[in-house]
N, C-alpha and C positions, 0 to 999 in steps of 0.2 A: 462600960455601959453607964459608967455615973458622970459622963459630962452633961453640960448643960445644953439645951438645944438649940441650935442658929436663931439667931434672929431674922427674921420673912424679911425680904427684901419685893414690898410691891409691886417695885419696877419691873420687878421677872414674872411676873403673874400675867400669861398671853391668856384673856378672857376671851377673844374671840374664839384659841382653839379650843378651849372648857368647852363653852357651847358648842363648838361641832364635834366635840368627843360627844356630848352627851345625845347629840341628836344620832350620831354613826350608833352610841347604845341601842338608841330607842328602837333604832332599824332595826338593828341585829335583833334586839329580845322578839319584835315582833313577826321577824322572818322564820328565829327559831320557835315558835307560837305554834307558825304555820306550815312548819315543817313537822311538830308534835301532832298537830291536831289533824293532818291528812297521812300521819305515820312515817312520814320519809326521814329514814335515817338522815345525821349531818353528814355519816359518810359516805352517801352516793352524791356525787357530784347535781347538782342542775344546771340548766342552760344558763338563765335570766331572774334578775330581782330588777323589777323598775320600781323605783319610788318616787314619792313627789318632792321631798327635801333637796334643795338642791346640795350638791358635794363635791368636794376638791376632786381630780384622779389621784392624790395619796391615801384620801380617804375611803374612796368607794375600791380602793384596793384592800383597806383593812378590813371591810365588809366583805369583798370576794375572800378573802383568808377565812374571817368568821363563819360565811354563812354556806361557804362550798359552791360558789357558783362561779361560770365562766363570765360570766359580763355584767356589770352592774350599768343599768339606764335612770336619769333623771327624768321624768315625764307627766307634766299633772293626769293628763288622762291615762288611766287603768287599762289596761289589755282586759279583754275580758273574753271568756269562750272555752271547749275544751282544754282541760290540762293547767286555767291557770288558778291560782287563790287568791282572796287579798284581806286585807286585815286593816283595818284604820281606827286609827289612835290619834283624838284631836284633829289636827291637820295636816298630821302624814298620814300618807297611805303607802305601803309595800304591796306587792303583788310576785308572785313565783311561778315558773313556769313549770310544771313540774310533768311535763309530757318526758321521757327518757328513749333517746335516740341508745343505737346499738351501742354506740362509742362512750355516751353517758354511761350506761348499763354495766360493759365492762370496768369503765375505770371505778363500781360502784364494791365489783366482785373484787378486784385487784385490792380496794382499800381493806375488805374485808378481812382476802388472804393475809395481808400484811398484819392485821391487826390481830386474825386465831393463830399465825405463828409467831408473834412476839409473843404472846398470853402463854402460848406453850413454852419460849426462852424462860421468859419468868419464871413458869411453875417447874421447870428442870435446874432451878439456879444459876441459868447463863449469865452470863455479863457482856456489859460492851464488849470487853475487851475478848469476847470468846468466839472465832470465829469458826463457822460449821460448812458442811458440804451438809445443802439442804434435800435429802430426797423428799420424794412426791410422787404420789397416783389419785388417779380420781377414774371412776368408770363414768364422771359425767362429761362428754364429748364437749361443750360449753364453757365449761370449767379450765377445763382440758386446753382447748382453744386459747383462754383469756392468760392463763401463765406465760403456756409458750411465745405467747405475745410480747409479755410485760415481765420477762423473766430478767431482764437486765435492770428493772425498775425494784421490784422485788427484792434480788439477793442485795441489792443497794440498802434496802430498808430492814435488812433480816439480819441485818451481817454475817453475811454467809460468802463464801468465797464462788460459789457457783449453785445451781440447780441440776439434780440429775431425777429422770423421770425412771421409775423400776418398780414391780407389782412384789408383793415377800412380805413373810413376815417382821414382826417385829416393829409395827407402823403404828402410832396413833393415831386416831379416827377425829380431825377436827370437824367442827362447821363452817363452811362459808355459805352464809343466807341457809336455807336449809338443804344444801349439795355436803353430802360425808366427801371430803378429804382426807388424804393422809399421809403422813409426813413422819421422818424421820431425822435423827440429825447427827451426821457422821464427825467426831470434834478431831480440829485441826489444831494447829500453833494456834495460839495467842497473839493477839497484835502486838509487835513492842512497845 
C-alpha cells in the first residue's frame, strides 16, 4: 500500500459518459424520491419510468436495475392521471407509473419472500455454501398462490435444493408484507 499513484492519463477520461452517468444518477435519485414519498418499496416491481433526458438502451437498462421497473421511456411530455407521479429537477422530469397489475403484485410478494428467508439464513448462520430443503406454510391462499408459482425462482435465490409445503411444528413465523409465513429449513450437504 505504499506505492505511488498512477499518473491520469487524460486521454482515458470518456466525459461524455461522466455526464450521462451522472444524468442516469439524477434519474435514479429522483425516481427513488418518488418511490419514498408515495411509499412503494424498491422491491415491488413497476411497470414504467418515462423521463425527459434522453439515454442510451445501456443506460436506461442501469436505471431499469436501479429503480425496478419493466421499461424505461424517453418522452418530454409527462403521462399524467391515475396511478402516475412525477418529480422535476431543473430540466428533467421522471414520472412513475405506479398502478400494480396482479403479475406486478406477485413478483413484489416473491422479492419479499426472498428477502425474509435470506434475513432468517443470516440470522441461523447459513452460509452460501449451506444448502437447505426449504419447508413452507401460509394459511394466506394469495401467498400460497405466489410460491407455488415462483417456486423455482425462489429456491434459486434461497439456496435451497427444493421447496416442500407442510403445516407442524417447529416453523418460524416470517413476514411477507404483513401475511405471517412460515418456514423452516431442513440442512443438506454443503455445496463442494
Amino acid at each position: 500500500h505504499l506505492e505511488a499513484w498512477p499518473d491520469v492519463d487524460e486521454r482515458q477520461i470518456d466525459t461524455v459518459l461522466e455526464a450521462d452517468m451522472e444524468g442516469i444518477r439524477k434519474i435514479v435519485e429522483m425516481a427513488h424520491a418518488l418511490r419514498s414519498e408515495s411509499g412503494m418499496k424498491v422491491r415491488q416491481p413497476l411497470s414504467l419510468l418515462v423521463c425527459s433526458k434522453n439515454i442510451s438502451g445501456k443506460l436506461a437498462t442501469l436505471i431499469k436495475e436501479e429503480v425496478n421497473v419493466k421499461e424505461v421511456r424517453v418522452d418530454n411530455t409527462m403521462p399524467e392521471g391515475e396511478g402516475w407521479i412525477m418529480k422535476e429537477r431543473g430540466e428533467v422530469r421522471v414520472a412513475l407509473n405506479t398502478v400494480l397489475t396482479q403479475e406486478l403484485k406477485d413478483e413484489g410478494i416473491v422479492r419479499d419472500c426472498i428477502r425474509s428467508i435470506n434475513a432468517l439464513r443470516k440470522e441461523q448462520g447459513l452460509t452460501p455454501k449451506d444448502v437447505v430443503v426449504l419447508e413452507w406454510d401460509s394459511g394466506h391462499e394469495d401467498l400460497a398462490r405466489v410460491i407455488e408459482a415462483y417456486t423455482d425462482e425462489i429456491v434459486a435465490s434461497v439456496i435451497a435444493s427444493k421447496m416442500v409445503r407442510r403445516a407442524g411444528d417447529n416453523m418460524q413465523t416470517v413476514k411477507v408484507g404483513d401475511i405471517d409465513f412460515f418456514i423452516s429449513f431442513v440442512y443438506t450437504d454443503s455445496k463442494s
